[in-house]
N, C-alpha and C positions, 0 to 999 in steps of 0.2 A: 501171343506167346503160348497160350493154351498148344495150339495147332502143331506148333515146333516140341515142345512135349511129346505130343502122341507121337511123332516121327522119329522120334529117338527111344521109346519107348521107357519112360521114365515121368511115367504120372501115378500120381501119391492120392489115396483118396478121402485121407482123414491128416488130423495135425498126430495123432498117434505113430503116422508109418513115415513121415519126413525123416526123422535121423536113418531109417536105411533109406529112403530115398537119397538124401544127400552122400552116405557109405558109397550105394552103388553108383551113385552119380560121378564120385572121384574116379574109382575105378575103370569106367568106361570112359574116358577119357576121346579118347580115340573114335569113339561111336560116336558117341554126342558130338563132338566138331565134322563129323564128317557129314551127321544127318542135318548137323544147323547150316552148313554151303553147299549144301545139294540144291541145286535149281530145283522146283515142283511147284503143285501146288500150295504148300506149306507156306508158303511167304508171300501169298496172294492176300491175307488179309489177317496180319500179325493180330492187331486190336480191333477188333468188331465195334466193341464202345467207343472209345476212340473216333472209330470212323464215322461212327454215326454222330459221337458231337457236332455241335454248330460252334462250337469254339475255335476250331482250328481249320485252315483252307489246307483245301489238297496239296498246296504244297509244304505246307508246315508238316502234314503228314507225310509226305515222301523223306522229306528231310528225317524224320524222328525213325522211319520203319529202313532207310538206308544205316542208322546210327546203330540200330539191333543188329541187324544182319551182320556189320563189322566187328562190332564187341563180342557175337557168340563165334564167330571166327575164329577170335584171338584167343581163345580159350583152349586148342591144341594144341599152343607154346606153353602151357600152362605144366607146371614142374609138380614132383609129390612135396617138395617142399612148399609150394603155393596152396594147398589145400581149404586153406582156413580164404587168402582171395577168393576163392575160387567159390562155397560155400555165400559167401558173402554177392557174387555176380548172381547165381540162382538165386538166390534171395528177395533180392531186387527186382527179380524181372516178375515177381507174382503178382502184384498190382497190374490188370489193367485201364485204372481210373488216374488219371496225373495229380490230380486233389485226393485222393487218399493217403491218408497217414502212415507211418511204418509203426508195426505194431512196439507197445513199448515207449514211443512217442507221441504224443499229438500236437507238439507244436512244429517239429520236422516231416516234411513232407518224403515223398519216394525218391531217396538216388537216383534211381536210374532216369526216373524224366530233371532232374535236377541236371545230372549230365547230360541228356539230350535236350535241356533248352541251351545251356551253358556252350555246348560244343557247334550248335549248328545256330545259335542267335533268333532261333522260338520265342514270340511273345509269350510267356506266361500270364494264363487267364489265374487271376487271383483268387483265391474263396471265399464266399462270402463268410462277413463276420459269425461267430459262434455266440450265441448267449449264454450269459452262465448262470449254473440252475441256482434258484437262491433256497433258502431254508424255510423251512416250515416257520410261522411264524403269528402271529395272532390276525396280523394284516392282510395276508396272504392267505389264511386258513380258510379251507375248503376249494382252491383253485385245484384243476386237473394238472396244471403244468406250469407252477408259480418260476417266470424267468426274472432275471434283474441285469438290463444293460447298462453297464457303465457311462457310456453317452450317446447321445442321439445321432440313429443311423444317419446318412446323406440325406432320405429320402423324407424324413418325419416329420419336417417342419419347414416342409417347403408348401402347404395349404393355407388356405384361408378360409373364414369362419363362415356357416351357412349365411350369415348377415351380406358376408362380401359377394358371394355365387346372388343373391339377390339385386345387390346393386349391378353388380357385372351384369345380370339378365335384363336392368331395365335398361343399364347403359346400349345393352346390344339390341332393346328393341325402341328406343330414341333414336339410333342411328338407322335402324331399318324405317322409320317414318320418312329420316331425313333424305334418304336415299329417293323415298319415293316420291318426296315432297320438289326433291331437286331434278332427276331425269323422268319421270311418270307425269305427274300432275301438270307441265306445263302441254303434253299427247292431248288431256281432254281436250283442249281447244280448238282441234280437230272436228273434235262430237257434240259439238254445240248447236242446240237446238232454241228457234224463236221461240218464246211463250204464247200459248196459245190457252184463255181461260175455257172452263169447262161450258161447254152449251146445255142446253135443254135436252140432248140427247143425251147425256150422260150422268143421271143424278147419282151415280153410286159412287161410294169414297173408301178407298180402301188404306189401310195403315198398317204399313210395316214398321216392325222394331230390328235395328242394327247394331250389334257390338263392334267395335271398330278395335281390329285386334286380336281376338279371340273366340273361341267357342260358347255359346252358350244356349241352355234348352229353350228360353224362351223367346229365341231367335225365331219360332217356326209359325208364331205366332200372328194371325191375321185378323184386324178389325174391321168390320164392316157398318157402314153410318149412311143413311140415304134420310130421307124428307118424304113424310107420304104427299105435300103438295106443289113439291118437284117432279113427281113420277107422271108423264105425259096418258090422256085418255083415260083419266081415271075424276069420276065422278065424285059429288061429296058424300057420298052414299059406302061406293067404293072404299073412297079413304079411311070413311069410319070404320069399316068393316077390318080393313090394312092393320088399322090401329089395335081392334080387338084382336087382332090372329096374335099380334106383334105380343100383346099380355104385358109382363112387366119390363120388354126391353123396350119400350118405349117411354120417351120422356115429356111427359104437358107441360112442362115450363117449355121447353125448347120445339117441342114438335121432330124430332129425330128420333129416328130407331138405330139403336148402337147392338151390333151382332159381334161374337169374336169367336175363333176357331183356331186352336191348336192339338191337336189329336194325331195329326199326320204329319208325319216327317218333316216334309215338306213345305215351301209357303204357297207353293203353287197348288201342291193337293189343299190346302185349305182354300185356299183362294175359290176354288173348282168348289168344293164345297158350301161355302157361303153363296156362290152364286146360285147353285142348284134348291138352296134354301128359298130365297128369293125370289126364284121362278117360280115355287112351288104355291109361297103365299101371293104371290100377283095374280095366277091363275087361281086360286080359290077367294078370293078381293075381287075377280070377275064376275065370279058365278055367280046367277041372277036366283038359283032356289033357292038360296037361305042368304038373307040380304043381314039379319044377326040385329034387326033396328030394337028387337026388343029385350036386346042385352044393353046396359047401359058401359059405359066407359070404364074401365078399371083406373082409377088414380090413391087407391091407398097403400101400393106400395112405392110412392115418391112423397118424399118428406118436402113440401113446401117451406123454404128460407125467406122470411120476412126482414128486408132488412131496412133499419129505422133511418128516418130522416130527419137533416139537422133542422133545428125548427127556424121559422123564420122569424119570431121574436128575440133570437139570441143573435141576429146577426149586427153588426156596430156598426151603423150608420151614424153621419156624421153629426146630426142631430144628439144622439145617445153620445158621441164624442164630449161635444163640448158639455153636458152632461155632467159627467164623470168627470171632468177637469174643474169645472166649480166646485163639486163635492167633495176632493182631495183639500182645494186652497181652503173652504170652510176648514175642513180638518186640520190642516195646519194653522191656522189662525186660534183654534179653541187650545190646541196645545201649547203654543208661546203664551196667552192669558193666566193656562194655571200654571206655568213655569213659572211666572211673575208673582203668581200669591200665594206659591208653594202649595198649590193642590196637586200639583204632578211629582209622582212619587217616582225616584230612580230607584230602579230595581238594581243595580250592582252597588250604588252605597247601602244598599239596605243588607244585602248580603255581605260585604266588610262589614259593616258595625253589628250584625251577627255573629260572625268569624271569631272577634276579638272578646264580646262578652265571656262567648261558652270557651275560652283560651284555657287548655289543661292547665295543672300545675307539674311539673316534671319533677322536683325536688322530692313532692309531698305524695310521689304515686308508690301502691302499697301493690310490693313483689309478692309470688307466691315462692313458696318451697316446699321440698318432697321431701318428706318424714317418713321415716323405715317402721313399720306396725310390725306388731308382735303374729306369732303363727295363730292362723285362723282356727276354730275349734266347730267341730263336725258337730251337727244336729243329733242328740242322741234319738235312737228309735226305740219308740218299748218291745220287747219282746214278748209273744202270749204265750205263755206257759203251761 
């Protein structure tokens, strides 16, 4: 609309200079309808905004920018008695946003696109709801921009609670197991390999840890456990020695050296690592200068577990059976005897005829009551004078 302005030469550049804007605008009559049906470039691109919304396709916009071109048309059968219409056509055409309001209103939208969806059957893109501003109020006090929507948009309460995105994440990783429990898992059987136990050439034992599912840092981690009197070519001399390099990772209850390595990334760089360890102590375990016989063993950093055993005079042999079953019938036989001559005392009638001697009396029991005392009088103090 802008564009069609400049061509007719009748653009306003304050709300101050509109009433002669609109003055000279009756009068030229003639001009203006002649500059608004001139073919040019003027009517290349009416609404710029417009054209660049994603609200409307090319041809709602053709439709809407043919519906301009005919209305400013009509405007050169336009009489001096139409003035006040005519006022009211410019008016209309100053919005180029279809959601902006007419000044004066805000629940009325612009005529002019009210007539161009109405006339040419343009979906109208809707606006979205307004909030309205609420009052200053104790509740609200100290917000930058306290709103109050009278109901809940479409969108508000269509979530669910962090509890539910939990369940839904394990739901979604139960079904990814199953997935692979059902087309993957039954491939391994493919890659199946005989068992073959470890021989003599292989004493090293190495332990991976796996999380099944996710990430985690001590995945990288690599244990290493051999035997010094697994390890082939190696003298009892040697081994002792294995032993002393080894210090406190080794164990004298078990005879194992347990090594572990997480430092690198990788299980593999550790892996490469504890073996390079290993190398290193087997080649000085060789070495005949310093055989170390007059170091003795290091064993006080292993706590020795004593653990007790059950003794063999508690165990119940059939002997100690029939035992214990005579000494039971003796026990029974001495308690029916003083049942009979009232030397066995019942312990529950002794507690009844307890009960009933020390029996309150309820009639004769002495109530208290709260009596109202007089005001309490202050300690006097002497005064030294």
């Amino acid at each position: 609309m802008a564009s069609v302005l400049r061509g007719s030469r009748l653009i306003t550049t304050c709300r101050k200079c509109r009433p002669c804007f609109f003055r000279h605008a009756t009068g030229q009559r003639a001009t203006f309808s002649a500059s608004a049906t001139t073919r040019g470039n003027e009517f290349d691109d009416l609404f710029p905004n417009l054209r660049r919304s994603s609200n409307l396709s090319q041809e709602d916009y053709a439709k809407i920018e043919e519906y301009v071109k005919k209305d400013l048309a009509d405007v050169e059968n336009t009489t001096d008695e139409d003035r006040p219409t005519l006022r009211q056509v410019l008016k209309k055409y100053e919005g180029d946003d279809p959601n902006e309001p007419v000044d004066g209103d805000s629940e009325v939208l612009n005529q002019f696109w009210e007539d161009a969806y109405s006339s040419y059957g343009v979906k109208k893109v809707d606006a979205p709801e307004k909030r309205k501003k609420l009052k200053q109020t104790f509740m609200n006090m100290g917000e930058a921009e306290p709103w109050e929507d009278d109901g809940m948009l479409p969108d508000d309460d269509d979530d669910i609670t962090s509890m539910g995105h939990g369940e839904l994440e394990q739901h979604r990783e139960m079904r990814h197991y199953a997935r692979l429990a059902a087309w993957e898992m039954p491939l391994l059987y493919n890659l199946r390999r005989p068992y073959k136990p470890p021989t003599s050439e292989m004493p090293l034992r190495f332990r991976y840890t796996t999380y099944m599912g996710e990430q985690h840092p001590a995945e990288n981690k690599v244990v290493l456990e051999f035997c010094p009197l697994d390890i082939p070519d190696l003298t009892e001399v040697q081994q002792d020695k294995l032993k002393k390099l080894a210090g406190v990772r080794w164990n004298p209850e078990t005879n194992i050296v347990k090594m572990s390595c997480e430092s690198y990334e990788t299980q593999a760089q550790n892996k490469r690592y504890l073996g390079d360890i290993f190398q290193s102590l087997l080649k000085e375990a060789k070495d005949e200068t310093d055989t170390m016989e007059d170091i003795p063993l290091y064993t006080k950093h292993h706590r020795f577990k004593s653990i007790p055993q059950f003794p063999r005079e508690w165990i119940l042999t059939e002997e100690r059976q029939k035992e214990l079953q005579t000494h039971l019938k003796k026990q029974v036989e001495k308690d029916i005897q003083a049942r009979s001559s009232g030397q066995l005392i019942d312990g529950i009638d002794y507690i009844n005829r307890s009960l009933n001697i020390v029996k309150p009396d309820v009639n004769n029991e002495v109530v208290t009551e709260v009596v109202s005392a007089g005001e309490g009088r202050g300690k006097r103090l002497a005064v030294k004078r």
